[in-house]
VEXFI-429200 format. One record per atom (N, C-alpha, C, O): z, y, x. Coordinates in steps of 0.001 Angstrom, whole numbers, plus 500000, padded with zeros to 6 digits. Atoms other than C-alpha are relative to their C-alpha. Layout:
N
ZYX;...
***
This chain:
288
500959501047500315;754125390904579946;500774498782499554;501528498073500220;499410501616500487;755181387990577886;499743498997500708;498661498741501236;500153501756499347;755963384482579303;499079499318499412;499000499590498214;500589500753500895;753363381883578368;500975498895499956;500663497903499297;498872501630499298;756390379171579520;500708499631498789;501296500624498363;498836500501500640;758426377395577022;501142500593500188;501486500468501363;499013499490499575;761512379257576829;501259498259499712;501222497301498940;499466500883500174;764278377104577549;501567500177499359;502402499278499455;499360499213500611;766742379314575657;499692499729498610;498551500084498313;500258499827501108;767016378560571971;500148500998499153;501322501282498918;500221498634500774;766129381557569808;501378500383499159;501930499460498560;498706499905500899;769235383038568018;499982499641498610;501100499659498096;500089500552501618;768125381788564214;500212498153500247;500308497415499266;500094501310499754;768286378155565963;501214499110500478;501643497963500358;498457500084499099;771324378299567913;500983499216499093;501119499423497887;499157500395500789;773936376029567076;501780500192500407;502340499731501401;498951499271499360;777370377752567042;501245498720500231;501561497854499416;499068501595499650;780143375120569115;501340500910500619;501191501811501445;499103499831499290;783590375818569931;500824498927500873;500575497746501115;499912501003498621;785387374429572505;501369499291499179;502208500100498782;498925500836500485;788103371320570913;500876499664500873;500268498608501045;499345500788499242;790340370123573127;500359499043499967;500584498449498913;499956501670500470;790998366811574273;501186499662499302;502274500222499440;498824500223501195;793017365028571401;500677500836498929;501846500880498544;500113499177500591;792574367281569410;499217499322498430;498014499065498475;500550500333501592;791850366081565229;499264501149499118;499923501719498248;500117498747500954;789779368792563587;499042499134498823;498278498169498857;500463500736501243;788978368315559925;498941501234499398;499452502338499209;501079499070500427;786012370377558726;500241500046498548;500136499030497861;500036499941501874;786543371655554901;499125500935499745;499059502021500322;500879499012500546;784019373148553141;500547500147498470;501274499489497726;499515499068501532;784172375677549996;500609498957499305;501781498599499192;499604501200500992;784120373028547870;501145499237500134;502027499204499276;498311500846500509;786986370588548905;500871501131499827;501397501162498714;499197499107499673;788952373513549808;500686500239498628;501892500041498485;499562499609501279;789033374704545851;500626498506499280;501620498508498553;499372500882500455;789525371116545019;501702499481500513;502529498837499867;498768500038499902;792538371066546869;501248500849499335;502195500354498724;499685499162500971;793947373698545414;499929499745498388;500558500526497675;499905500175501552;793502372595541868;501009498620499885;501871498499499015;499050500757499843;795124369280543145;501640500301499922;502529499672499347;498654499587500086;798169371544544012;500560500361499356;501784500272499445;499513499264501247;798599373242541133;499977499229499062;500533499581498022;499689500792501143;798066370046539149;501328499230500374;502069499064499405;498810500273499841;801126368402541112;500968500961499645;502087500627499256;498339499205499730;803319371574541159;500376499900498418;501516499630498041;499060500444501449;802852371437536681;500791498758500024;501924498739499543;499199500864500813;803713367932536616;501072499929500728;501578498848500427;499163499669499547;806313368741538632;501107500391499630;502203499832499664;499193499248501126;807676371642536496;500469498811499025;501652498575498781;500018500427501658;807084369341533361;501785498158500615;502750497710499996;499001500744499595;809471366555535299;501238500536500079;502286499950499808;498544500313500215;811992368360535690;500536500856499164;501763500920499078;499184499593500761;812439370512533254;499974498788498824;500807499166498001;499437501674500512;812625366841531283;501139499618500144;501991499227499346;498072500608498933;815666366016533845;501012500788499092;501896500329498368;498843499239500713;817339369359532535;499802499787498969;500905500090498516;499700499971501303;816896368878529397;500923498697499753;501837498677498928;499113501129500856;818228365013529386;501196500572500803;502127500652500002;498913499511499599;820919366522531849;501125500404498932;502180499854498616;499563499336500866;821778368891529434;501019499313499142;502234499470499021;499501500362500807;822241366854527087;501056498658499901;501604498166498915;499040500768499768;824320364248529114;501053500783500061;502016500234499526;499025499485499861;826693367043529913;500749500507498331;501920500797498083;499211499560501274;826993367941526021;500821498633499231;501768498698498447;499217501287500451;827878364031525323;501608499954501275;502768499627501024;498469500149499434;830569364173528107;500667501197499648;501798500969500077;499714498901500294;831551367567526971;501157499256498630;502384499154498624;499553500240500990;832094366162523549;501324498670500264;502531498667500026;498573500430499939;833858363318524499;501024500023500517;501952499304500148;499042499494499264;835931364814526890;500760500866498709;501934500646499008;499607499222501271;837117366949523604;500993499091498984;502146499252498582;499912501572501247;837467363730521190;501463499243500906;502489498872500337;498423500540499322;840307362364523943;501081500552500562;502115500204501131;498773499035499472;841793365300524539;500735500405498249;501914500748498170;499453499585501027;842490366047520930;500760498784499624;501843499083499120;499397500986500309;843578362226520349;501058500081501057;502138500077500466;498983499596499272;845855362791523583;500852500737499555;502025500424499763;498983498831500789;847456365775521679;500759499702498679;501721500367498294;499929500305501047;847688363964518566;501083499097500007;502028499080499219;499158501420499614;849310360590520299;501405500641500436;502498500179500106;498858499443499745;851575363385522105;500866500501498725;502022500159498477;499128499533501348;852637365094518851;500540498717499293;501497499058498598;499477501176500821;853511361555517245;501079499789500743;502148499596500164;498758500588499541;855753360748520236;500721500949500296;501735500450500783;499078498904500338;857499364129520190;500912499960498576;502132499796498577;499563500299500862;857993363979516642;501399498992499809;502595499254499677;499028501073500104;859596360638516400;501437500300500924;502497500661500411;499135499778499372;861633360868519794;501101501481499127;502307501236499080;499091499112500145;863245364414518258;500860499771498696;502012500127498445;498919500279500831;864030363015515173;501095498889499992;502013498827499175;498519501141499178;866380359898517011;500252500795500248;500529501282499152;499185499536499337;867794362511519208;500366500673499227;501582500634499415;499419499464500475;868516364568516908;501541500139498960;502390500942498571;499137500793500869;870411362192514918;501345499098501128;502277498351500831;498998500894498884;872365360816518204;500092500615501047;499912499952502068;500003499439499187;872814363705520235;500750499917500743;500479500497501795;499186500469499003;875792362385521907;499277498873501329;499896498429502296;499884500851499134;873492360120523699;498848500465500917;498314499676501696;499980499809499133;871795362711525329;499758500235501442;498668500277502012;499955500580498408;873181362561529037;499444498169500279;499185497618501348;500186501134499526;872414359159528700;498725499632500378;498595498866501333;501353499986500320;868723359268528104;499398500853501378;498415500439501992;499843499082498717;868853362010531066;500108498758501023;499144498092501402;499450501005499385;870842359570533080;498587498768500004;497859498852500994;500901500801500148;868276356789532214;498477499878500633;497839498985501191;500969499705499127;865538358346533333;499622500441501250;498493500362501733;499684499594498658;866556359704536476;500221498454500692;499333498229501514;499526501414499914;868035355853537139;498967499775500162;498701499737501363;500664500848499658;864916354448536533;499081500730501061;498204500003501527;501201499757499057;862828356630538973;500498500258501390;499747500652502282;499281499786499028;865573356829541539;499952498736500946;500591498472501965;499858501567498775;864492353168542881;498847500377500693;498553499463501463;500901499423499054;861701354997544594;500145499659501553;501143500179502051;500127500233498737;861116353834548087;499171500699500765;498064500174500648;501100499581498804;859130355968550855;499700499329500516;498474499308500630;500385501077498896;859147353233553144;498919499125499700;497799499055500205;500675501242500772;857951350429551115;498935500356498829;498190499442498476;500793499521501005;855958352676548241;500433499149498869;499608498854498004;499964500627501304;857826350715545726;501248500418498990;502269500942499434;499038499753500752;859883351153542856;499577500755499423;498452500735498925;500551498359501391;860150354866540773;499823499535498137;499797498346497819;500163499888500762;859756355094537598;499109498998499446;497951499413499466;500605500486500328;858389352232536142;500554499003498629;500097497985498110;499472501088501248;860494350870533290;500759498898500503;501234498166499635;499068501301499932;862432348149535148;501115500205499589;501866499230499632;498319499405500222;865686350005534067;500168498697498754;501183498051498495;499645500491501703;864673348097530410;500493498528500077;500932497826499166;499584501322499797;865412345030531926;501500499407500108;502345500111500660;498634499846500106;868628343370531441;500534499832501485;501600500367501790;499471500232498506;869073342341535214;500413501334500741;501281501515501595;499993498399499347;868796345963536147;500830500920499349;501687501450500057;498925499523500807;870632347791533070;501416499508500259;502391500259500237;499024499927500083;873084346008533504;501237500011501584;502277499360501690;499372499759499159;874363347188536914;500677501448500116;500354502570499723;499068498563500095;877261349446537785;499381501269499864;500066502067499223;500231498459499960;875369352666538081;499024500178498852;498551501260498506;500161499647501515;873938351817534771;500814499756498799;500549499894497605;498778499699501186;876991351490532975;499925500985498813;499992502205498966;500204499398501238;876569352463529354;498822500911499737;498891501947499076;501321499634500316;872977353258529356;499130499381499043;498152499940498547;500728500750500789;871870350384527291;500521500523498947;499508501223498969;500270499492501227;872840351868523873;498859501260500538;497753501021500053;501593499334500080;870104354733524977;499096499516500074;498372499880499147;500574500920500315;867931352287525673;499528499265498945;498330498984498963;499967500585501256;868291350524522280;499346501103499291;498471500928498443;500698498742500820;867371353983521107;498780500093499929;498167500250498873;501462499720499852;863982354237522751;499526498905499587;498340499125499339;500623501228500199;863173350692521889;499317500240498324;498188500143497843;499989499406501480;864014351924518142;498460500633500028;497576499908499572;500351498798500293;861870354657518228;498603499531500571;497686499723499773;501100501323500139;858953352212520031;499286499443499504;498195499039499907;500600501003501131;858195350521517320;499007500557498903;497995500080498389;500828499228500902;857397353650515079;498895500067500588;497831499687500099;501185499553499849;855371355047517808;498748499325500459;497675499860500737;501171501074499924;853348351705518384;498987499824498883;497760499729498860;500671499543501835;852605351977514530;499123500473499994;498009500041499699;500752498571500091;851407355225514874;498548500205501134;497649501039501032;500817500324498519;849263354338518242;498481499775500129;498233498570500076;501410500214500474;845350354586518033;499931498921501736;499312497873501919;500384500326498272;845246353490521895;501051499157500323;501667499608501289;499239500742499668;847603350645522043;501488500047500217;501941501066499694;498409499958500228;851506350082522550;500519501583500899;499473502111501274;500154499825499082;853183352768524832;500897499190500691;501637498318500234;498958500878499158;854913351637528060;501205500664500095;501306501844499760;498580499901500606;858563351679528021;499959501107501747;500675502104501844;500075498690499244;857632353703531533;500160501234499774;501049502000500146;499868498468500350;856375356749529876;501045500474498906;501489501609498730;499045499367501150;858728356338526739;501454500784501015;501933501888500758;498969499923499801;861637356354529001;500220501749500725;501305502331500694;499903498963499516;860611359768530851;499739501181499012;500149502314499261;500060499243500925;859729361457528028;500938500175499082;501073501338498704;499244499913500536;862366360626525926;501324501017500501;502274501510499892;498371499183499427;864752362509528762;499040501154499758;499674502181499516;500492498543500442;862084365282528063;500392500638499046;500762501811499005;499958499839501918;862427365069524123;501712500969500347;501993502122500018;498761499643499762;866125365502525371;500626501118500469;501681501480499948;500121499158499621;866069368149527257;499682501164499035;500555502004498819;500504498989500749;863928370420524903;500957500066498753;500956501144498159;498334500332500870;867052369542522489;501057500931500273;501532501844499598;498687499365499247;869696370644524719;499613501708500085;500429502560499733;500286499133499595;867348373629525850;500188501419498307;500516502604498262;500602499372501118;866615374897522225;501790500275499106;502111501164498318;498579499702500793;870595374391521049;500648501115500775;501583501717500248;499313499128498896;871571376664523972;499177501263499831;499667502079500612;500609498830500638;869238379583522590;500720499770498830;501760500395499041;499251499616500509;870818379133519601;501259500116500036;501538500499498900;498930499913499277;874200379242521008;499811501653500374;500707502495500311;500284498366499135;872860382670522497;499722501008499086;500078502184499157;499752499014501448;872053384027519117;500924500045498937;500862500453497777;498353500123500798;875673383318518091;499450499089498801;499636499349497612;500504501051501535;873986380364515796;499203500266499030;499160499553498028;500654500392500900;871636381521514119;498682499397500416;498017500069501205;500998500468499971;868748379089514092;499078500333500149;498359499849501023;501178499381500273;866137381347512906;499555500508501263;498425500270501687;499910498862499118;866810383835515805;499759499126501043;498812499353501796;500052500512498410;867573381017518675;498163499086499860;497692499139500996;500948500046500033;863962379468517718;499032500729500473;498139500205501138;501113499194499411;861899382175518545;500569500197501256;499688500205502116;499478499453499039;863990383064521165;499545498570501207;499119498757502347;500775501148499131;862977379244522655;498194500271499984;497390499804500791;501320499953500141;859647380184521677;499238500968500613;498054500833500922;500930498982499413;858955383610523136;500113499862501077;499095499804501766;499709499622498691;860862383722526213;500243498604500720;500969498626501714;499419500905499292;861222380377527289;498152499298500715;497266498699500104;501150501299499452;858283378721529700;500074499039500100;501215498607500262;500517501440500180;856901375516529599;501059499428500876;501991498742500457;498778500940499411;858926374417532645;501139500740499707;502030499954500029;498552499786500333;861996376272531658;500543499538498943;501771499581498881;499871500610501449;862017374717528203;500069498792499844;500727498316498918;500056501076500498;860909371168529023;498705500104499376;498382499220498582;501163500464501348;857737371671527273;498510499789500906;497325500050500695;501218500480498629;855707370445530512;499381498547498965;499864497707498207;500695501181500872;852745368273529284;500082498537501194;499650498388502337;499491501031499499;853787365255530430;498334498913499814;497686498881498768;500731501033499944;851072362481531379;499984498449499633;500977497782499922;499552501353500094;850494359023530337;499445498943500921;498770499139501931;500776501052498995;849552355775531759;500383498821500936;499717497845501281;499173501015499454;852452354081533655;499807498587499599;499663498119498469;499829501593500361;852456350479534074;501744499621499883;502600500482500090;499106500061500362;855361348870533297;500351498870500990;499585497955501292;499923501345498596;856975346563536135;500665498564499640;501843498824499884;499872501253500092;857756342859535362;501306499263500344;502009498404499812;498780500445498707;860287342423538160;501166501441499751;500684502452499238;498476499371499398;863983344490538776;499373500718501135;498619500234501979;500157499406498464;863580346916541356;501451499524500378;502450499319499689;498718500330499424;865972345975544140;501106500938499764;501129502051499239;498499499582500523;869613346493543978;500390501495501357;499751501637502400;499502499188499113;871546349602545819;498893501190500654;498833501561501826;500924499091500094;868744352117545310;500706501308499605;500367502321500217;499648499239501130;870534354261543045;501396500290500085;501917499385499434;499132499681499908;873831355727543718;500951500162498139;500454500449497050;499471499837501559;876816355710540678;500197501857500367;500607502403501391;499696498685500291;876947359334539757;501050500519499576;501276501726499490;498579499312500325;880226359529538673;500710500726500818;501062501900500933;499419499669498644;881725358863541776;499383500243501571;499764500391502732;500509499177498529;879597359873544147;499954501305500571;500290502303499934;499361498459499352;879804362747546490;498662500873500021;497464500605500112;501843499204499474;877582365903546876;499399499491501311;498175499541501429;500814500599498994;876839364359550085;499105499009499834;497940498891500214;501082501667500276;875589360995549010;498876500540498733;497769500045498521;501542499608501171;873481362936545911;499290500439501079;498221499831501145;500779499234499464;872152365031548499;499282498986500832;498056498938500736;501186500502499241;871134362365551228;499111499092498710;498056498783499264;500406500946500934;869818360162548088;498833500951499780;497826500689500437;501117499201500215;867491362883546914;499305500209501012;498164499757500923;500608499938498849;866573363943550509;499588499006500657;498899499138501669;500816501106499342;865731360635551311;498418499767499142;497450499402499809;500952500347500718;863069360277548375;499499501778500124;498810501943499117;500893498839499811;861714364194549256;500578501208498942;499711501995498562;499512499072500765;864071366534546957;500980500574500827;501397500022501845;499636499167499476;865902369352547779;501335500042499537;501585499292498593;498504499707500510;869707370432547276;500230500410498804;501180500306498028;499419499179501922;869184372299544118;499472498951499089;499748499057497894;499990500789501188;867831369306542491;501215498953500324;500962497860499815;498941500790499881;871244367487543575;500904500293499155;501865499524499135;499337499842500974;872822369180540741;499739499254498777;500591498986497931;500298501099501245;871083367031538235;500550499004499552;500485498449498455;499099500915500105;873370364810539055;500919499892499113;501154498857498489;499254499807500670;875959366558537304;499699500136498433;499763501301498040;500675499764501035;874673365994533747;501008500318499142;500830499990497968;499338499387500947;877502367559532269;500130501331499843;500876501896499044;500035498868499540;876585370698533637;498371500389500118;498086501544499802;501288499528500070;872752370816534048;498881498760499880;499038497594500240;500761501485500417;869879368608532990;498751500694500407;498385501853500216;501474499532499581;866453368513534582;499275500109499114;499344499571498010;500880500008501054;863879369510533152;497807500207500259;496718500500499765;501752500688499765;860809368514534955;499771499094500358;500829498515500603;500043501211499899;859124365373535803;499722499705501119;498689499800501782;499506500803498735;860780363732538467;499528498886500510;499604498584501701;500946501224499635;858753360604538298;498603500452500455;498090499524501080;500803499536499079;855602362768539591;500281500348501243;499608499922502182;500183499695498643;856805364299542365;500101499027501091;499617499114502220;500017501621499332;857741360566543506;499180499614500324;499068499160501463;501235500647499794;854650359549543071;498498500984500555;497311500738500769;501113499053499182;852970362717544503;500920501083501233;500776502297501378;499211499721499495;855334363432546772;499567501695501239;500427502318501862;500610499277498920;852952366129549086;499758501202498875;499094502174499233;500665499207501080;852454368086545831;501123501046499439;501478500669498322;498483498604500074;855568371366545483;499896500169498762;498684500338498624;499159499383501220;856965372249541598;500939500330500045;501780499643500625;499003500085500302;859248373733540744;500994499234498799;500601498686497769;499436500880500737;862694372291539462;500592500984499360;501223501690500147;498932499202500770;864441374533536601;500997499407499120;500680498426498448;498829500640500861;867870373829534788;500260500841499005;500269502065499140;499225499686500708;869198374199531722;501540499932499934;502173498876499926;498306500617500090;873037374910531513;500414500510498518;500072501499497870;499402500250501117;874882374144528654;501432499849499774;501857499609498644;
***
């Protein structure tokens, strides 16, 4: 028998469905509608997104093809500035090959005022100075000197990028020197003939065994004398005193023969490892 009573039960088409929130609890109700609008939002950020950055790469791109290029443009003028001061330097030495040990000598001199202690001195051109040339253990270095000054002048001429410093002339010039000595001593080995000792520098000889290390530029040139009693006379000095002299500035025994430049001439650059002293090359000799 049916109730006549008010039910106090709301009918299931009436019912209103509640879940339980908890306290502090943020709920955000989305219906169909935003829902798709969000979604079209996302997909309109993620193009302009795309469209940003493939923009980036593209100007990227095309910053890396401008440093590309001019990274190219100063490496070929680098090669160009080098070939001018090869040139020149080989045709003085070639014409004054008696001088050499001196040019050797000269450059070793000037990078031998190297200090560990103090970080000063090395290779910086004070040799060109007369206060400094003209001390005992540079005895008869200034006619080589006079040479590179010579030879200076052309390659300032020739110079898209300004003078160079009498720094790098002076280490390069014992390079120029070297690759001289190295290249007469192949022909020497092909009983003189030219043709023959040429290739023979050319096939079998490596870069550092030849001298034909690319030498860097950039040295400043120092103002002041490095101090006095840096630099041992090489005549009369002993293998002991070459040896602590080198071993004090971070070289080894076999470059204490360099000393003897009547017998072997360096032929790598001694003013880097000075100045990078944590950094190992090897040292190879030419004997002559």
């Amino acid at each position: 028998m049916a109730s006549t009573l008010p039910s106090s039960v709301l009918s299931p088409s009436s019912t209103i469905s509640r879940r339980f929130i908890p306290t502090g609890t943020i709920c955000c109700k989305v219906e169909t509608g935003s829902r798709d609008s969000l979604l079209r939002r996302r997909h309109l950020f993620h193009c302009i997104g795309a469209t940003i950055s493939l923009d980036l790469l593209g100007r990227s791109s095309s910053l890396i093809q401008v440093a590309s290029a001019a990274d190219l443009i100063q490496r070929r003028q680098r090669s160009e500035f080098q070939s001018t001061v090869k040139d020149i330097l080989a045709t003085a030495i070639k014409e004054n090959q008696d001088l050499i040990p001196s040019l050797l000598t000269l450059a070793l001199n000037d990078a031998m005022t190297y200090d560990s202690d103090t970080k000063s001195g090395g290779p910086n051109g004070s040799i060109r100075l007369r206060s400094e040339i003209s001390r005992p253990e540079n005895k008869g270095l200034a006619v080589a000197m006079s040479l590179l000054e010579e030879a200076k002048k052309d390659i300032d001429v020739k110079s898209k990028g300004g003078p160079i410093s009498y720094a790098d002339l002076i280490q390069y010039g014992a390079q120029s020197a070297v690759k001289k000595t190295c290249l007469d001593a192949a022909i020497r080995k092909c009983g003189g003939n030219a043709e023959k000792g040429a290739l023979l520098y050319r096939v079998y000889g490596s870069n550092g065994q030849w001298g034909l290390f690319d030498r860097q530029f950039g040295r400043s040139d120092s103002v002041d004398a490095d101090p006095e009693g840096r630099v041992p006379q090489w005549e009369t000095a002993s293998i002991q005193e070459m040896k602590d002299k080198f071993e004090a500035i971070g070289l080894g025994p076999r470059q204490v023969r360099s000393g003897n430049h009547s017998k072997y001439f360096v032929t790598n650059s001694l003013h880097y490892h000075l100045l990078h002293p944590n950094i190992e090359f090897p040292f190879t000799f030419c004997r002559v």
